[in-house]
SEVEXTOR-196566 format. One record per residue: residue number from 0; residue in three letters; x, y, z of N, C-alpha, C in turn. Coordinates in Angstrom, 1 decimal. Layout:
REM SEVEXTOR-196566
{rec NUM; 'ALA'; {X; Y; Z}; {X; Y; Z}; {X; Y; Z}}
...
END
This chain:
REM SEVEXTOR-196566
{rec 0; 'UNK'; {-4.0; -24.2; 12.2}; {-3.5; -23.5; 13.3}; {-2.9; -24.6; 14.2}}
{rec 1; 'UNK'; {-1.3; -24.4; 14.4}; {-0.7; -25.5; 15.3}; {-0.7; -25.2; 17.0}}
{rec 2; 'UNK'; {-1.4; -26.3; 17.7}; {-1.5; -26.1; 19.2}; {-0.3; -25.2; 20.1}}
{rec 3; 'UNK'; {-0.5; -24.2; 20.3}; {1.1; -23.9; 21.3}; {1.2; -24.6; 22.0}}
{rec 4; 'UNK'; {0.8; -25.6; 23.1}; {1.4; -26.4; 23.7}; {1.6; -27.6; 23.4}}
{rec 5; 'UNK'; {1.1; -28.4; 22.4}; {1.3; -30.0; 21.9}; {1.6; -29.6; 20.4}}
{rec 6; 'UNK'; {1.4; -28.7; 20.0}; {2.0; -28.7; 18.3}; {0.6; -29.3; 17.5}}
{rec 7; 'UNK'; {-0.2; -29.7; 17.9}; {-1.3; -30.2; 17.2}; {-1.6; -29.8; 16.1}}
{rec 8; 'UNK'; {-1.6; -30.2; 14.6}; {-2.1; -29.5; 13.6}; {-2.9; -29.0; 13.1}}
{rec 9; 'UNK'; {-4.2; -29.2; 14.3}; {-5.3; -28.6; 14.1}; {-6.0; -28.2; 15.4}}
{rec 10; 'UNK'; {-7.0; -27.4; 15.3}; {-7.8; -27.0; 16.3}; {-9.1; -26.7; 16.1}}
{rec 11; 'UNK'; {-10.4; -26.7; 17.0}; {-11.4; -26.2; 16.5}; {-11.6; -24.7; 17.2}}
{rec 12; 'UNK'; {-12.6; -24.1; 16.6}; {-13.1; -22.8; 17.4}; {-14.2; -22.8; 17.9}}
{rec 13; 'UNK'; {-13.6; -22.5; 19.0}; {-14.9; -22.6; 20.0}; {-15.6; -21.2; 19.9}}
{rec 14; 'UNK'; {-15.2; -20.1; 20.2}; {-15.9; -18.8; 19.9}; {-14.8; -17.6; 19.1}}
{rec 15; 'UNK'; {-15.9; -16.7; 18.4}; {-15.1; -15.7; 17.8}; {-15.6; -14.1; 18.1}}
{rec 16; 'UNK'; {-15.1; -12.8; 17.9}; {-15.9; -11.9; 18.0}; {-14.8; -10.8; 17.8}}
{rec 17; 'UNK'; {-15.3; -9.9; 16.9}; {-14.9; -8.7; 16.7}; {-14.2; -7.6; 17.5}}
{rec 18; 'UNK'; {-13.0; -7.5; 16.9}; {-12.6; -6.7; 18.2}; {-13.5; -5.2; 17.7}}
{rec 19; 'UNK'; {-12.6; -4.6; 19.2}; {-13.8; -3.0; 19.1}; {-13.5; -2.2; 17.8}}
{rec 20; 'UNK'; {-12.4; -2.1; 17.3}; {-12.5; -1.2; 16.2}; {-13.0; -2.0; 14.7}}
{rec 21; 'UNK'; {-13.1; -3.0; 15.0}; {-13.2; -4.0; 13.8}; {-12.6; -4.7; 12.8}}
{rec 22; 'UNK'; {-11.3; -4.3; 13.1}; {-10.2; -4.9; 11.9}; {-9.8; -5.6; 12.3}}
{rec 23; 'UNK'; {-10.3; -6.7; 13.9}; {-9.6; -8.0; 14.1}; {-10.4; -8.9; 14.7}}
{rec 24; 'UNK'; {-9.9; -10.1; 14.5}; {-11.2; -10.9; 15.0}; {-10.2; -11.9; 16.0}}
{rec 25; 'UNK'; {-11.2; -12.4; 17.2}; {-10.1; -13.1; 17.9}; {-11.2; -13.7; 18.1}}
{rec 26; 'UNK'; {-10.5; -14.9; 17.8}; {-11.0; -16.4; 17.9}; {-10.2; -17.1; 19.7}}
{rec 27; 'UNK'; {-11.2; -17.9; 19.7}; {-10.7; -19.3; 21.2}; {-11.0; -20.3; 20.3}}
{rec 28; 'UNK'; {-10.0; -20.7; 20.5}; {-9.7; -22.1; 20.4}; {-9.2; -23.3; 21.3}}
{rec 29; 'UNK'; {-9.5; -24.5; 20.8}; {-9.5; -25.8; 21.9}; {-8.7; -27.0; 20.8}}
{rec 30; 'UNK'; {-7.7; -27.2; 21.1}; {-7.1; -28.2; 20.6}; {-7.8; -29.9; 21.0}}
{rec 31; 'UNK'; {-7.9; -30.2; 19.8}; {-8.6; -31.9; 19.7}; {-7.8; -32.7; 20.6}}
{rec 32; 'UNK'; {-6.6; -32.9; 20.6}; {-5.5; -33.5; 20.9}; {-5.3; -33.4; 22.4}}
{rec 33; 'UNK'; {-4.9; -32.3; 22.8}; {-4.8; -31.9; 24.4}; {-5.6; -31.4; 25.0}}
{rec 34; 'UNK'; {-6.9; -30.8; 24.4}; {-8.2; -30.1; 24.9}; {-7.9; -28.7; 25.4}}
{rec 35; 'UNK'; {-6.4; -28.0; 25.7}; {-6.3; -26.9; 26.0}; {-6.8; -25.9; 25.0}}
{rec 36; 'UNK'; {-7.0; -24.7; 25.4}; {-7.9; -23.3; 24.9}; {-6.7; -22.8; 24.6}}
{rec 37; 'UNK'; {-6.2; -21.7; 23.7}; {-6.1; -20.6; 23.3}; {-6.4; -19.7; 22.5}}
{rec 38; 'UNK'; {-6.5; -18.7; 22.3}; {-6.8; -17.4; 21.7}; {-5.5; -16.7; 20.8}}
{rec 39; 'UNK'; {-6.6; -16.6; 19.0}; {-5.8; -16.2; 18.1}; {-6.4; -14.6; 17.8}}
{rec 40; 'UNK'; {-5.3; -13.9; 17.0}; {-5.7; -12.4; 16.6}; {-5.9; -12.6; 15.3}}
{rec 41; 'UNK'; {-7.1; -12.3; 14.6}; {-6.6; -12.2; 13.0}; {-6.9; -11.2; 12.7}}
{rec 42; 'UNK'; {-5.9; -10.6; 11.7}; {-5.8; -9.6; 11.0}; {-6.1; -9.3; 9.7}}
{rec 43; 'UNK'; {-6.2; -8.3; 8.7}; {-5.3; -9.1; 7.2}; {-4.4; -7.8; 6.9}}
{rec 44; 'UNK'; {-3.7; -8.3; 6.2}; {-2.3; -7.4; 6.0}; {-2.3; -6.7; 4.9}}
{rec 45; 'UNK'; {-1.5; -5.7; 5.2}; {-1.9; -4.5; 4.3}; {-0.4; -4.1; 4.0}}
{rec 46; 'UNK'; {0.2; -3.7; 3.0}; {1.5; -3.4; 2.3}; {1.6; -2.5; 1.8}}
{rec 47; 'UNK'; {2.8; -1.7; 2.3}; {3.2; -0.6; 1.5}; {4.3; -0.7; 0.9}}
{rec 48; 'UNK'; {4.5; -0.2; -0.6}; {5.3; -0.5; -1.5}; {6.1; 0.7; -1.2}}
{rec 49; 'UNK'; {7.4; 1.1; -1.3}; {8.2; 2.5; -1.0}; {8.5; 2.4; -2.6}}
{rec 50; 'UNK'; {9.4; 3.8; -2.7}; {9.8; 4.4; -4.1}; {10.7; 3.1; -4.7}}
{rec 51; 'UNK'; {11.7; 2.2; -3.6}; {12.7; 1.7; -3.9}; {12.3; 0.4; -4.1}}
{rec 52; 'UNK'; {11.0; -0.1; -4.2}; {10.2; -1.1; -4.3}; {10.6; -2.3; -2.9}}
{rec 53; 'UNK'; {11.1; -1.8; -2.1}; {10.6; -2.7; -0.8}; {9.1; -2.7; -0.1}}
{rec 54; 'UNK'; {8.9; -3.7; 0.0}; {7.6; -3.4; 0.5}; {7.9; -3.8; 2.2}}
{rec 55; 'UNK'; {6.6; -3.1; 2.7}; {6.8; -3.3; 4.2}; {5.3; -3.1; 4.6}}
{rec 56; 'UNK'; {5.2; -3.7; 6.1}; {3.6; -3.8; 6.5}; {3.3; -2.1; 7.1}}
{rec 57; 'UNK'; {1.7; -1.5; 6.4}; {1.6; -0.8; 7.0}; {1.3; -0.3; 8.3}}
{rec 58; 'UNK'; {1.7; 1.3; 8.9}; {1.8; 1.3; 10.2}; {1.3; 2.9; 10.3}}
{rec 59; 'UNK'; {0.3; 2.8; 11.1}; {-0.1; 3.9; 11.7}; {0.8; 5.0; 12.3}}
{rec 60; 'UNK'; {1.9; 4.4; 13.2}; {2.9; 5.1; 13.3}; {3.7; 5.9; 12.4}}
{rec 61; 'UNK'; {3.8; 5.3; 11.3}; {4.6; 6.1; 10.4}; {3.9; 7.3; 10.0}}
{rec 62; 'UNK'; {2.6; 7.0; 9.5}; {1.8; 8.0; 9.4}; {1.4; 9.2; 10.7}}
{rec 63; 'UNK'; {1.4; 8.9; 11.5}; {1.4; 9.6; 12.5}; {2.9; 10.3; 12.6}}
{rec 64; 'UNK'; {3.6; 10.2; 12.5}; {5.3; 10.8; 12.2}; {5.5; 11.3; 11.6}}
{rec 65; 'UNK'; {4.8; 11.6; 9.9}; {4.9; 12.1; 9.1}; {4.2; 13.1; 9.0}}
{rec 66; 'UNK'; {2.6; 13.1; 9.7}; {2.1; 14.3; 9.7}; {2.2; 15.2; 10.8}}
{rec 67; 'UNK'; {2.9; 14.7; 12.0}; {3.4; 15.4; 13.1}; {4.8; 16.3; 12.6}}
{rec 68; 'UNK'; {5.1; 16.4; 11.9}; {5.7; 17.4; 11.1}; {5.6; 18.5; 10.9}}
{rec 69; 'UNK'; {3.9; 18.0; 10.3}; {3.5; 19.5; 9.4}; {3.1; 20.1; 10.3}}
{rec 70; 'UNK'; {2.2; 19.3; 11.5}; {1.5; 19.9; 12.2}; {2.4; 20.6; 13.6}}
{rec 71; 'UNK'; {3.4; 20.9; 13.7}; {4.2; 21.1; 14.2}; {4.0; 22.7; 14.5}}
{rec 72; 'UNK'; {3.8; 23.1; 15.6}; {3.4; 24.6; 16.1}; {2.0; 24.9; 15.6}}
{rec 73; 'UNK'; {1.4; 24.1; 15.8}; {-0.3; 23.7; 15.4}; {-1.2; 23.5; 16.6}}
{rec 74; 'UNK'; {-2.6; 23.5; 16.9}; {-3.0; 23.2; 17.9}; {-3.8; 21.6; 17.6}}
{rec 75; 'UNK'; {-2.6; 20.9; 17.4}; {-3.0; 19.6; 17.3}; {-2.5; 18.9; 18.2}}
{rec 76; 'UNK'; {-3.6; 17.7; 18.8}; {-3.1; 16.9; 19.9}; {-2.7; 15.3; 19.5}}
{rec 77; 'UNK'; {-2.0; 14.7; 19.9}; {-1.6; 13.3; 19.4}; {-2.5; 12.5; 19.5}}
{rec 78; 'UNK'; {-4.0; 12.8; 20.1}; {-5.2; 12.3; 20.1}; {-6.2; 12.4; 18.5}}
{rec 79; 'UNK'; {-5.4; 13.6; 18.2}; {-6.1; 14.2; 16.8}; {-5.5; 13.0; 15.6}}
{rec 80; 'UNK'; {-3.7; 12.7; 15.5}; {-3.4; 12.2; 15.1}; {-3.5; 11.2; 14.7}}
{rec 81; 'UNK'; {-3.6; 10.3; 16.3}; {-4.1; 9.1; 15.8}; {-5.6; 8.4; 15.7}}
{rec 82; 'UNK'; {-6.8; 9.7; 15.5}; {-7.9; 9.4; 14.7}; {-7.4; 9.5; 13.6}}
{rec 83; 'UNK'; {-6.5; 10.5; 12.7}; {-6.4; 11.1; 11.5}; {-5.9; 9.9; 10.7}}
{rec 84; 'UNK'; {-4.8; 8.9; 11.9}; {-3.8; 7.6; 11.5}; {-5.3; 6.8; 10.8}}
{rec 85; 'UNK'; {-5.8; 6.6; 12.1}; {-6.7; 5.5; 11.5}; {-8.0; 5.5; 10.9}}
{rec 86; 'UNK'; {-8.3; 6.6; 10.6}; {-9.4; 7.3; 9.2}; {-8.2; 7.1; 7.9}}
{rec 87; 'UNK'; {-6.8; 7.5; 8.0}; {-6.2; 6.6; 6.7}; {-6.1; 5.4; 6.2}}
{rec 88; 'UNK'; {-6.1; 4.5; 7.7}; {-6.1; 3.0; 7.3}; {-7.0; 2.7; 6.8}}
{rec 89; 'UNK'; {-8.4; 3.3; 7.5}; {-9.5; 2.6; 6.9}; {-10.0; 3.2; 5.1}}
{rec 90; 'UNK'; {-8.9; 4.4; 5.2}; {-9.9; 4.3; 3.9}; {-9.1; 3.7; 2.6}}
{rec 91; 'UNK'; {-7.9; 3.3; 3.2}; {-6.8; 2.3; 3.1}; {-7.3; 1.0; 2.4}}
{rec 92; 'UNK'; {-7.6; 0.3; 3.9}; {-8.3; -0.9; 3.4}; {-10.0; -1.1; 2.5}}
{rec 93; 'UNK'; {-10.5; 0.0; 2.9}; {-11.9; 0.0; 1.8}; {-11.5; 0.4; 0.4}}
{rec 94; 'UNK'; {-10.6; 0.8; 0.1}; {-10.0; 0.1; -1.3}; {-10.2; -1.5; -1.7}}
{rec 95; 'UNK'; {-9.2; -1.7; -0.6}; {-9.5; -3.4; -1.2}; {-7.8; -4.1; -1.6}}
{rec 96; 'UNK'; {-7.2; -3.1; -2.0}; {-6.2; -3.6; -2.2}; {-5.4; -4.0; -0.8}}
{rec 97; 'UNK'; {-4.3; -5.3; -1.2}; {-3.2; -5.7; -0.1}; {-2.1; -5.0; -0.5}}
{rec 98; 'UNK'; {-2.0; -4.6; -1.1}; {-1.0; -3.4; -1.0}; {-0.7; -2.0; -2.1}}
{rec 99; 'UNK'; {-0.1; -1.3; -1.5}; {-0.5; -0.1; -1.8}; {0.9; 0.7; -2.1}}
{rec 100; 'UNK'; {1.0; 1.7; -3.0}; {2.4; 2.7; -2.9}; {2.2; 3.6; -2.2}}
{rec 101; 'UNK'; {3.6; 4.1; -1.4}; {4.0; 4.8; -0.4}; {3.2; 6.0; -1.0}}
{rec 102; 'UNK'; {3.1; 6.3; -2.0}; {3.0; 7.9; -2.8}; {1.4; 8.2; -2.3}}
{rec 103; 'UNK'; {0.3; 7.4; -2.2}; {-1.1; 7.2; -2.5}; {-1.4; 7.0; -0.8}}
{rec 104; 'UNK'; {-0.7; 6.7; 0.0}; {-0.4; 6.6; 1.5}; {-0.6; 8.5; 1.8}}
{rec 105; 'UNK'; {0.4; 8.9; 0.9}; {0.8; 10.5; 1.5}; {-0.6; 10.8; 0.6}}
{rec 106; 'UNK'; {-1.2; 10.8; -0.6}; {-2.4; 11.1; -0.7}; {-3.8; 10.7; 0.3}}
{rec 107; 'UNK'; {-3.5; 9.7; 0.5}; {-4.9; 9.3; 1.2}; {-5.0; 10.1; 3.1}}
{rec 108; 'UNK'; {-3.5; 10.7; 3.1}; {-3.5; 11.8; 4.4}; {-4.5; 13.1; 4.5}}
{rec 109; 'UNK'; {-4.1; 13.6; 3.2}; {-4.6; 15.1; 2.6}; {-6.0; 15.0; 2.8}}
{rec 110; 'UNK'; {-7.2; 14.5; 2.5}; {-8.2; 14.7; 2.8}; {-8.6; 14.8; 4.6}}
{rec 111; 'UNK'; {-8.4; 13.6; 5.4}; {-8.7; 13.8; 6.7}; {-7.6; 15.4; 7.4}}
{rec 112; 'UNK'; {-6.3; 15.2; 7.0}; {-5.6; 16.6; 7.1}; {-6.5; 17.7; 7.2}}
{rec 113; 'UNK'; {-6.9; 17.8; 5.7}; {-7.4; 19.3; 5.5}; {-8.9; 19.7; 6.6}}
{rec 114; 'UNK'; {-9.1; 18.2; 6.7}; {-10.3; 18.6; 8.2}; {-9.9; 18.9; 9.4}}
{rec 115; 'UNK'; {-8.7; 18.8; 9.4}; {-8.2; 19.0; 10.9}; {-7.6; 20.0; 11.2}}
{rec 116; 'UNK'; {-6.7; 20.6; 10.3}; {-5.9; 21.3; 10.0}; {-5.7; 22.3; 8.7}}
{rec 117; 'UNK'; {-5.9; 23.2; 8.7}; {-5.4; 23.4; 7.3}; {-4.1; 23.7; 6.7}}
{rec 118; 'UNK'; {-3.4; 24.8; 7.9}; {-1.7; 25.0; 7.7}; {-1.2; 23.6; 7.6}}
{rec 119; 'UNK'; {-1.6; 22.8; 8.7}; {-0.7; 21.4; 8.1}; {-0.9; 20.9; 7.0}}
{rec 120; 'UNK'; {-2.2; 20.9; 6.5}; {-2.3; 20.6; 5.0}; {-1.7; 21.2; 4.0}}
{rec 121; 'UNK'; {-1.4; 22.5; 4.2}; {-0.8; 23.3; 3.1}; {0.6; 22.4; 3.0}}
{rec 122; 'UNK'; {0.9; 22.6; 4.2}; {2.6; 22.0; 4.4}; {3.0; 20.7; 3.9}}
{rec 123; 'UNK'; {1.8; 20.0; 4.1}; {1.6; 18.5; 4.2}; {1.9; 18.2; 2.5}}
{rec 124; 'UNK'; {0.7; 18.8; 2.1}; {0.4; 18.8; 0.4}; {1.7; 19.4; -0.5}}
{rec 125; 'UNK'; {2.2; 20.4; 0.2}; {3.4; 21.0; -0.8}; {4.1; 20.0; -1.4}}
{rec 126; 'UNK'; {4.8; 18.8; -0.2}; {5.2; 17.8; -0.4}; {4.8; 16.7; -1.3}}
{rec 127; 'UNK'; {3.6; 16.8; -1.1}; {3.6; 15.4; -1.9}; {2.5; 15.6; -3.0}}
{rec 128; 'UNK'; {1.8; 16.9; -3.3}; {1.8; 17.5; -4.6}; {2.5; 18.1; -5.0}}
{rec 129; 'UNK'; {3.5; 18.0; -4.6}; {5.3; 18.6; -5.7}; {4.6; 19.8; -5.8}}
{rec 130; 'UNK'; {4.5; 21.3; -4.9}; {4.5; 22.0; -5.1}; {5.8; 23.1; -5.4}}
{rec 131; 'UNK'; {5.6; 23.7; -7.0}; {7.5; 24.2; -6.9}; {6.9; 25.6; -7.3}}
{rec 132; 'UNK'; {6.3; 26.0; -6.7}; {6.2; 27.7; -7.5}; {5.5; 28.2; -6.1}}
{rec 133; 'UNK'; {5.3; 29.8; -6.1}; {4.1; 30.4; -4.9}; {2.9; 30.0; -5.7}}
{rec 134; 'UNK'; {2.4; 29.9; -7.3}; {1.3; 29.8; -8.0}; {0.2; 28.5; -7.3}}
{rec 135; 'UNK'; {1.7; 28.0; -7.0}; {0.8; 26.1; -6.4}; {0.2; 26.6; -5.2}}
{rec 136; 'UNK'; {0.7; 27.3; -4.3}; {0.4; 27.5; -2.7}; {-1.2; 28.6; -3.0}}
{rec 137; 'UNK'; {-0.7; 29.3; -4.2}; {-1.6; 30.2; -4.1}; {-3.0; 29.8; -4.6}}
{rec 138; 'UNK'; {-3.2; 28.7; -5.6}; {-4.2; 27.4; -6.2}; {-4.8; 26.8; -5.2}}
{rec 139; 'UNK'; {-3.6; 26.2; -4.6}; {-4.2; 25.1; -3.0}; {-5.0; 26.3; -2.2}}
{rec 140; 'UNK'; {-4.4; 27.7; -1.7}; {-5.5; 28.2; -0.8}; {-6.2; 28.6; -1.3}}
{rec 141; 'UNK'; {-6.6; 29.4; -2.6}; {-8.1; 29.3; -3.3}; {-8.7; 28.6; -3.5}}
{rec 142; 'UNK'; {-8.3; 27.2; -3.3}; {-9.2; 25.7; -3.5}; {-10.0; 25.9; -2.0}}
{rec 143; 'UNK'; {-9.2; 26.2; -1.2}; {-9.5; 26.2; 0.6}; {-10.0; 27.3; 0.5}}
{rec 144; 'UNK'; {-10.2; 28.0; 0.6}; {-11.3; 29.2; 0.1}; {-12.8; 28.9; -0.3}}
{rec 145; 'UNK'; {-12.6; 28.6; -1.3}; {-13.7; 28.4; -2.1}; {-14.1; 27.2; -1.5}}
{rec 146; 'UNK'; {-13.7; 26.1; -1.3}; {-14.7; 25.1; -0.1}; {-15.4; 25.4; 0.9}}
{rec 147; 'UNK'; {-14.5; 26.4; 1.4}; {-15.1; 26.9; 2.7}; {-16.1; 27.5; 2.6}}
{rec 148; 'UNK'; {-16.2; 28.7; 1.5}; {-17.1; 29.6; 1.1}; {-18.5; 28.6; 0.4}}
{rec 149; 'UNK'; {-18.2; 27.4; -0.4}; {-18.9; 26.5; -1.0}; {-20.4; 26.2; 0.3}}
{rec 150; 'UNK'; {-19.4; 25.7; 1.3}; {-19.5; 24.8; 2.2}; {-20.6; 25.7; 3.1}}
{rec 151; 'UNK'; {-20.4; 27.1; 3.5}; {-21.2; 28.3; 4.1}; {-22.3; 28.4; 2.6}}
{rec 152; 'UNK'; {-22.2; 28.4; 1.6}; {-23.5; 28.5; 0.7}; {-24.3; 26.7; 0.9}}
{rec 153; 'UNK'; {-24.2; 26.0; 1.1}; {-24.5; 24.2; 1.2}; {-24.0; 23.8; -0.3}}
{rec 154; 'UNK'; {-22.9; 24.0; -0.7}; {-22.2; 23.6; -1.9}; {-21.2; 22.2; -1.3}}
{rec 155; 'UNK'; {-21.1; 21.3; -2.4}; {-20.5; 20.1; -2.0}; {-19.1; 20.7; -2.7}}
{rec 156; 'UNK'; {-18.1; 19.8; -2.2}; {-16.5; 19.7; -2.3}; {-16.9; 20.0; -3.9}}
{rec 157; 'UNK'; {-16.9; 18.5; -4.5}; {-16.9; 18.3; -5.9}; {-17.3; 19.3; -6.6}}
{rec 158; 'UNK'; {-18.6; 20.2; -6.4}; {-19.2; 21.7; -7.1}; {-17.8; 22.6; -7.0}}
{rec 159; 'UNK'; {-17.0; 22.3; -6.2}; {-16.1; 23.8; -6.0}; {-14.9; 23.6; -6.9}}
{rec 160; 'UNK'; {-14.9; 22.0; -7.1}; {-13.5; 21.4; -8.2}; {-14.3; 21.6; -9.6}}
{rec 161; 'UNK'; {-15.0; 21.2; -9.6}; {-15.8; 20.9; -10.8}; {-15.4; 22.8; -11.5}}
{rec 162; 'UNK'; {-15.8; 23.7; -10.5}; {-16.5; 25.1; -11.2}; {-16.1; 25.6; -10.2}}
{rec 163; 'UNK'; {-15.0; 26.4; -9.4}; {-14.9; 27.1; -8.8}; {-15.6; 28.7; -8.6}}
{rec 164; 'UNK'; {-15.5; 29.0; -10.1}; {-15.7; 30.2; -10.4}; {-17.7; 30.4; -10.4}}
{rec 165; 'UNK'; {-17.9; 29.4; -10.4}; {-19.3; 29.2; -11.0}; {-20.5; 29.2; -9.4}}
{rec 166; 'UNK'; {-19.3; 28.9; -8.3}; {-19.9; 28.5; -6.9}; {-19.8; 29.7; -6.2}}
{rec 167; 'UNK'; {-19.1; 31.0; -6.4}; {-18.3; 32.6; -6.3}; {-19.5; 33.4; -6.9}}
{rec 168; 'UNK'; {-20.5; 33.1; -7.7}; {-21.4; 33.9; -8.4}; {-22.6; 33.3; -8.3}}
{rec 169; 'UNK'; {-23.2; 32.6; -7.4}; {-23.8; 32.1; -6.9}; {-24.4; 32.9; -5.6}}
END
C-alpha cells in the first residue's frame, strides 16, 4: 500500500476493525517513511457477468431498480428494498464465487422477493423464469399456495416442492 502523502511503498497497520455490516474492513495505517496515518477500506469484489459477456462490479443499485419495477403499486418501501438489495449480496457472496452471471443475480432476487411481496414476485419471476403461457402463472401461484398452506400446517418449503399434492392431504 503506497503512502498518499510521500508515495512510500509500504506501510504498517496500526489498527483494523470491521465495519458495521461486515463486508469491509478498515484498516489505519502509519507510513515508516513519513510517520503519517491514514485509513484504507477493504473490500472484495464481486462481478457480474451480463448476457453480452461484459463483466462489471456488482451493485445493489441495480438490483434495487430492477425490483422497483415489479413492486410498483405495491406497499413497498425503499427501506424494504434495500434490505431485499442486501440479503441478495450476501447470499451472493456466501457462494463464494468472484463472479457471477447476470441470469443467477435475477434468481438469487426471487427467494427474499417472494418474502416481501408476492405480486412483485409473480411479476418479478415471469421474467426471469421465462414465463410464456397463463399455465406458468397458474404453477407459480399454486406453488404460493401450497407454501403458504404448507407453512400454516409447520410444513417446510422443500416438503411442498418435493410433494405438493402429498402436503394438501395431510
Amino acid at each position: 500500500m503506497y503512502c498518499p502523502f510521500c508515495r512510500h511503498p509500504d506501510s504498517r497497520v496500526v489498527d483494523s476493525r470491521i465495519a458495521d455490516d461486515g463486508s469491509t474492513i478498515r484498516r489505519r495505517r502509519q507510513c515508516p517513511e513519513c510517520g503519517r496515518r491514514f485509513s484504507t477500506l477493504e473490500t472484495t469484489s464481486l462481478s457480474v457477468t451480463k448476457r453480452s459477456g461484459v463483466s462489471e462490479p456488482f451493485s445493489r443499485s441495480k438490483v434495487v431498480n430492477g425490483v422497483r419495477k415489479a413492486c410498483q403499486g405495491r406497499p413497498v418501501t425503499e427501506d424494504d428494498l434495500a434490505v431485499l438489495a442486501q440479503e441478495v449480496e450476501e447470499v451472493i457472496r456466501s457462494s463464494g464465487a468472484a463472479e457471477i452471471e447476470a441470469h443467477e443475480v435475477g434468481l438469487a432476487i426471487l427467494s427474499p422477493l417472494q418474502k416481501l411481496d408476492q405480486i412483485a414476485y409473480l411479476r418479478f419471476a415471469s421474467v426471469y423464469q421465462a414465463f410464456d403461457s397463463l399455465e406458468d402463472f397458474e404453477t407459480a401461484i399454486d406453488l404460493l399456495r401450497h407454501e403458504k398452506d404448507a407453512r400454516l400446517a409447520g410444513h417446510t418449503k422443500a416438503d411442498v416442492k418435493a410433494d405438493p399434492k402429498a402436503v394438501d392431504a395431510k
